[in-house]
Every structure is written in C-alpha cells, then in structure tokens.
PAGUNU-576952 format. One line per 2 residues: number of its first residue (from 1); their letters; for each residue x, y, z of N, C-alpha, C. Coordinates in nm, 2 decimals. Layout:
BEGIN
NUM = a = X,Y,Z,X,Y,Z,X,Y,Z  ...
This chain:
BEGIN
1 = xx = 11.56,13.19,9.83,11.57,13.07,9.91,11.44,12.99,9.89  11.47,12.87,9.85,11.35,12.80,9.83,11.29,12.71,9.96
3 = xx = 11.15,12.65,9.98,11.12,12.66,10.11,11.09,12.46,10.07  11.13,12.36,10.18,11.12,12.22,10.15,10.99,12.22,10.13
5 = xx = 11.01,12.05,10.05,10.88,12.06,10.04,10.79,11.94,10.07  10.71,11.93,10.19,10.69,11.83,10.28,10.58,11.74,10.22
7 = xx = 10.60,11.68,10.26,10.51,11.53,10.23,10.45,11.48,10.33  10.33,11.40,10.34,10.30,11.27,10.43,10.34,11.15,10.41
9 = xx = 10.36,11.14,10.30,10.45,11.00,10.24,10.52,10.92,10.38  10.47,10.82,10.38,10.57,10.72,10.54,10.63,10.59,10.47
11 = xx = 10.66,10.64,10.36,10.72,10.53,10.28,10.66,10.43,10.23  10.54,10.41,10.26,10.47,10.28,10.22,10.38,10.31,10.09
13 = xx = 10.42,10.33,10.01,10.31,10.38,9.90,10.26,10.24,9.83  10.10,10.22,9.89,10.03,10.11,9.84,9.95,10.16,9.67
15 = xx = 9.97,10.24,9.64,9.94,10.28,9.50,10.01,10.25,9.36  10.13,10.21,9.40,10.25,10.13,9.31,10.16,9.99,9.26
17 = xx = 10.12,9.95,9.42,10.01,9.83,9.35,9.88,9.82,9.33  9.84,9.90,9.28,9.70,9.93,9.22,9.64,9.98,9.35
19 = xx = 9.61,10.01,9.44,9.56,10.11,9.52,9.53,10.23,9.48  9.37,10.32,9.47,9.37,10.38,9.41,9.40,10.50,9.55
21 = xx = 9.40,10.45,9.65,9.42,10.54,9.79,9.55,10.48,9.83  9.62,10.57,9.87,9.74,10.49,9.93,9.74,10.46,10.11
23 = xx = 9.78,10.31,10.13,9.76,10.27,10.29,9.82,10.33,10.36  9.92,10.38,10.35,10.05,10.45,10.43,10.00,10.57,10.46
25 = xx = 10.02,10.68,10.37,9.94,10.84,10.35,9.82,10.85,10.35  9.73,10.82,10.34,9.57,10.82,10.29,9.56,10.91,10.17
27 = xx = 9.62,10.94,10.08,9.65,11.06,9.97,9.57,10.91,9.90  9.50,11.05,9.80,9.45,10.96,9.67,9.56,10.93,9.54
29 = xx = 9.58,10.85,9.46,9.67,10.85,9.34,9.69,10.97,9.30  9.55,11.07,9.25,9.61,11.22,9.17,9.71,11.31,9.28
31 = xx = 9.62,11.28,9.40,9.73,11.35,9.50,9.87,11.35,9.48  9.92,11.19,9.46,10.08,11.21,9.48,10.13,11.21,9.34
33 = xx = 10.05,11.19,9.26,10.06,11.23,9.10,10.10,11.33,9.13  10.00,11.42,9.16,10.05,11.59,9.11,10.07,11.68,9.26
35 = xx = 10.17,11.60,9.35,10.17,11.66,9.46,10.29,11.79,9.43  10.42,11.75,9.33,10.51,11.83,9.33,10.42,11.98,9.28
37 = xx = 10.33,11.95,9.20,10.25,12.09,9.12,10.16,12.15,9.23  10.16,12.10,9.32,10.06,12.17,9.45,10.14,12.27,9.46
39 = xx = 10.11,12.42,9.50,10.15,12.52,9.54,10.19,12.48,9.71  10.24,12.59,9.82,10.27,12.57,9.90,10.17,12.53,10.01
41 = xx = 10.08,12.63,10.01,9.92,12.65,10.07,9.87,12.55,10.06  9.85,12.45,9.90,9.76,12.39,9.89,9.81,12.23,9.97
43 = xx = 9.93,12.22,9.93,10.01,12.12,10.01,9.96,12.15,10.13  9.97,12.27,10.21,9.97,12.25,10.36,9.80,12.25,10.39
45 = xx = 9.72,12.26,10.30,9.55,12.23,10.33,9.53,12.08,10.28  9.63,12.01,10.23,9.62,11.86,10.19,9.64,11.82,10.29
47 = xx = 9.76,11.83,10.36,9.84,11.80,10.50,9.73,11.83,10.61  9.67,11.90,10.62,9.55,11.96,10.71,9.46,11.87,10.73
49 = xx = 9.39,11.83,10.58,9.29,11.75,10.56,9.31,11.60,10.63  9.46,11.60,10.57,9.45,11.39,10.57,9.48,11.40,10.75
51 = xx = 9.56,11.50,10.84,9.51,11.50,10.98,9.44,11.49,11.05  9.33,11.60,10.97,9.23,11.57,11.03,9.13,11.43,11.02
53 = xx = 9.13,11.40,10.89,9.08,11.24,10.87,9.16,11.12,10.95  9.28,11.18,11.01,9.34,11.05,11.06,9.28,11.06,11.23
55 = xx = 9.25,11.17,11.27,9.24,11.23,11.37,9.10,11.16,11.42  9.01,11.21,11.30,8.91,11.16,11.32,8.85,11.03,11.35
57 = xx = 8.92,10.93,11.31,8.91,10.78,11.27,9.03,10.77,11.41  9.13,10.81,11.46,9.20,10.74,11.56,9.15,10.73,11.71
59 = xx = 9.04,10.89,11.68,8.98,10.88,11.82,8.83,10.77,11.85  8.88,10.74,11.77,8.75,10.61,11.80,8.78,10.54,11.84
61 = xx = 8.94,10.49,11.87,9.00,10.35,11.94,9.12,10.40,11.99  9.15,10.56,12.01,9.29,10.60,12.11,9.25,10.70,12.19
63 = xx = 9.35,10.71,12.29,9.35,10.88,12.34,9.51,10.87,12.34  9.52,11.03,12.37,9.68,11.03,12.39,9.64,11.06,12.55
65 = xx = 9.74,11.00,12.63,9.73,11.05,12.78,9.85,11.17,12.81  9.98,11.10,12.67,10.08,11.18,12.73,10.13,11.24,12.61
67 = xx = 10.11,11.33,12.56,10.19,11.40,12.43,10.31,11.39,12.45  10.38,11.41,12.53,10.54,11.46,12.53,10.56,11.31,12.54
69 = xx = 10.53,11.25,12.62,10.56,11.09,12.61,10.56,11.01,12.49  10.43,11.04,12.41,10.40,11.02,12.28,10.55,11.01,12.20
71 = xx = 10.59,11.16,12.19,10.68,11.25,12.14,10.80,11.21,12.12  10.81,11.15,12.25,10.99,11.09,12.32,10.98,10.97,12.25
73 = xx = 10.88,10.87,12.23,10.88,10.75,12.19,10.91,10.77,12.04  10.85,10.81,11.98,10.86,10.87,11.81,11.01,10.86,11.78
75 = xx = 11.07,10.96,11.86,11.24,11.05,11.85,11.30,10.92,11.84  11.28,10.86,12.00,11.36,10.75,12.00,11.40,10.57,11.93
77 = xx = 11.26,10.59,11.87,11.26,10.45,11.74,11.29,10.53,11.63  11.31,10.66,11.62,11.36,10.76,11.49,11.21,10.72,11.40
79 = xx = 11.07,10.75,11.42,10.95,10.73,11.35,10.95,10.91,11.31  10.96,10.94,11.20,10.95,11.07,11.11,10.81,11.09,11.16
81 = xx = 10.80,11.21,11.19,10.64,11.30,11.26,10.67,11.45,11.22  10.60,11.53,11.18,10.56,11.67,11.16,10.58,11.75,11.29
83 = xx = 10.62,11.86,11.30,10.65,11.89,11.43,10.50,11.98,11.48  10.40,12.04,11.34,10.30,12.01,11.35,10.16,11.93,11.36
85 = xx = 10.24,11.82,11.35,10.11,11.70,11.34,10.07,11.65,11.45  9.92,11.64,11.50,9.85,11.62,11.58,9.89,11.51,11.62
87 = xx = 9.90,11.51,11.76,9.93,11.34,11.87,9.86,11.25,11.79  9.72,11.25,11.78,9.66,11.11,11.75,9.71,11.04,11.59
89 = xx = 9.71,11.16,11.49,9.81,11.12,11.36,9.98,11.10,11.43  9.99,11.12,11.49,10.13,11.10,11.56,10.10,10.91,11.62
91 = xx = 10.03,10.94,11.69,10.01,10.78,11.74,9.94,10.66,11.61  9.92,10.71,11.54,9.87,10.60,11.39,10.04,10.56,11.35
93 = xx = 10.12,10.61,11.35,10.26,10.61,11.29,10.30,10.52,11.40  10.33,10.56,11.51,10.39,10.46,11.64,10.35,10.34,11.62
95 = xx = 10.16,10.34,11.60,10.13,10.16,11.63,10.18,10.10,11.48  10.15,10.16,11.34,10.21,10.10,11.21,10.34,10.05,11.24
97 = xx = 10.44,10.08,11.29,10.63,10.09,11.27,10.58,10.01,11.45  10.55,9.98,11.53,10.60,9.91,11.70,10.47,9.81,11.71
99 = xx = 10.35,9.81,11.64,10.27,9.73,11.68,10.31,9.60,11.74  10.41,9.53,11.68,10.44,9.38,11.71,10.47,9.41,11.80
101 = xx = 10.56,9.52,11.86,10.66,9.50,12.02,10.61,9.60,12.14  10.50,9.67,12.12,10.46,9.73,12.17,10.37,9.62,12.30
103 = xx = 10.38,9.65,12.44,10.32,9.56,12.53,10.26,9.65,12.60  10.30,9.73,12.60,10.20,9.86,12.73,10.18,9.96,12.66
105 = xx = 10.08,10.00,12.64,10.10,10.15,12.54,10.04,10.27,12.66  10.04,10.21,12.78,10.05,10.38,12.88,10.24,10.38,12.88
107 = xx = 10.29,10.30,12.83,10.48,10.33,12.83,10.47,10.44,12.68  10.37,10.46,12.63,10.39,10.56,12.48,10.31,10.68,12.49
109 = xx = 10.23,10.62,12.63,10.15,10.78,12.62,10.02,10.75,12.56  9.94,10.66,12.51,9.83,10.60,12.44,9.77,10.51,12.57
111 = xx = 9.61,10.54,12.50,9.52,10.40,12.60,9.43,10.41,12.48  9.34,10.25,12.50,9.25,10.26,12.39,9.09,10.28,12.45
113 = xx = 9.04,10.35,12.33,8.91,10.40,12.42,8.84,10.27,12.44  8.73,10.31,12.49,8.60,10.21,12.54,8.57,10.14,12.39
115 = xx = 8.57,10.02,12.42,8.56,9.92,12.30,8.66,9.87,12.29  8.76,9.91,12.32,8.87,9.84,12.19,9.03,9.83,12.30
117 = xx = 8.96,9.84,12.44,9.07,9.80,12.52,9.10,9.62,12.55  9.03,9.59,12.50,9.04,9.40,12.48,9.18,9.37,12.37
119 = xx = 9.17,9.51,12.28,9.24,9.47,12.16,9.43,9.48,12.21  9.50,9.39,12.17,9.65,9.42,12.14,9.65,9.58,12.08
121 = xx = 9.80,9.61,12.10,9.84,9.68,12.00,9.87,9.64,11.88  9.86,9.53,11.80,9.84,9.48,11.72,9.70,9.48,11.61
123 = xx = 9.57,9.41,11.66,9.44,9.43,11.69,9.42,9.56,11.66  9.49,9.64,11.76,9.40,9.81,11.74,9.43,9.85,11.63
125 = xx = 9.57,9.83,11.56,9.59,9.91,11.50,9.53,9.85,11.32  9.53,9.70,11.36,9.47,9.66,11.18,9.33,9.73,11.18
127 = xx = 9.25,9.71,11.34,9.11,9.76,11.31,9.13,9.93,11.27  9.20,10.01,11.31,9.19,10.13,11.33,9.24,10.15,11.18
129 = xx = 9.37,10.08,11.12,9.40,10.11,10.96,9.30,10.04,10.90  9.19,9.96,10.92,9.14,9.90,10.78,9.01,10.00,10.80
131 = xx = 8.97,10.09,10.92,8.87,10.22,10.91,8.92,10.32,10.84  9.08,10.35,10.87,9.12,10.47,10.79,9.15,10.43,10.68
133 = xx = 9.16,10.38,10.61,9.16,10.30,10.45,9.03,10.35,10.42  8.93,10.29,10.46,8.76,10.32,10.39,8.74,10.44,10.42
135 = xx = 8.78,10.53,10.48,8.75,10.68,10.55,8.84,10.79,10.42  8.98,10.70,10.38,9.06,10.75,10.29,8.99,10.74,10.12
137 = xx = 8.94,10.63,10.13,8.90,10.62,10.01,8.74,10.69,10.01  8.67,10.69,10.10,8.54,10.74,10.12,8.63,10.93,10.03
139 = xx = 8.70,10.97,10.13,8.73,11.10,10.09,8.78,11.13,9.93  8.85,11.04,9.90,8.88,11.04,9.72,8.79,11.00,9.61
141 = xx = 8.71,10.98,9.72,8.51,10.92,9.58,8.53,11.03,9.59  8.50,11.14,9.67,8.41,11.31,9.68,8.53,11.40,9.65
143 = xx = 8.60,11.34,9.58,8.70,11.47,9.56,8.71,11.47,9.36  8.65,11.54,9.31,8.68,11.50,9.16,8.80,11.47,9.11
C-alpha cells in the first residue's frame, strides 16, 4: 500500500514566473523540482521546516486566540490545512484566500500583535507575506 504524498503547494506557484522561491509555499525551485524524489521523512522535515519558518515570521504580527475557531473557519471557506500544521501556518492561509472580506479577525480566532493592530486584514497580511518571502528566500541562499 503506498502512502500519499503530501505537499505544501496552495496552488500558487510563483516559480513558473521566474521566482527563484515560490510566494505561495516558501519552497525553493530545487525543492519542487525534486520534491517527487524526496523520500518520505525527508518530505516531512521539508514540511517541518517551511512551518516552522512560517511560524516564525507570523508571530510577529498574529496570535491565534482560538485554534478550534481558527479550524472551523478553514473547513468552512474549504481552505486546504494539514491536520498537522500549526495554527499560525494555519492563519497565513486564512488571511492569503479572506483578506479582502475578512472585517473582524477575533470572528477567526486571530488578533494582531502589538504593532500591527492599526493594520486591516489586508495590510497584515501583504506586510506579513512580503517578510515571509525574504525569510523564504533568506532560507534557499543557505541551503546548497
């Protein structure tokens, strides 16, 4: 029985147009070059990694207040999430796919930290992707 074989892929692959990091996944080009050749492990230490880099970079302008609330909102716009993937990579997906219509984000389970409560949900989320972009590409300089 063979076991799926998962992706971060959110459909947006900015690498088609010369991106050498993709905006959607933060995977580098060899990444999704040679993701089918990843073994199983190494896929799930890729998937580890770009979490934790999303994680890292989200908590600088999110909290989650409500995981499950988080959760319900995801299901219910049908936004594809990992059943392992951390709330705050969980909430980078929510503001990319609802930014425009999102008005309250304590209705998602989100507040934005200190700094960056002035911003829309809109605002938060270009500032918060154009840091994980440089944070994505910072990681694919140091990876040979």
């Amino acid at each position: 029985m063979s076991r799926r074989i998962v992706s971060p892929c959110v459909g947006l692959c900015s690498t088609t147009v010369g991106d050498t990091t993709c905006r959607g996944c933060q995977r580098h080009d060899r990444e999704i070059r040679d993701w089918l050749g990843y073994a199983g492990d190494e896929r799930e230490a890729r998937i580890e990694s770009l979490d934790a880099l999303r994680v890292a970079v989200a908590e600088r302008y999110l909290e989650v207040t409500d995981a499950a609330l988080l959760e319900a909102q995801l299901v219910r716009y049908r936004i594809r999430f990992r059943p392992e993937q951390p709330a705050l990579s969980r909430a980078i997906e929510l503001l990319r796919v609802g930014r425009q219509r999102i008005n309250d984000m304590t209705r998602y389970g989100l507040a934005p930290r200190h700094g960056a409560e002035m911003l829309g949900p809109a605002e938060l989320y270009a500032a918060l992707n154009q840091a994980l972009n440089a944070a994505a590409q910072a990681r694919s300089d140091a990876e040979p």
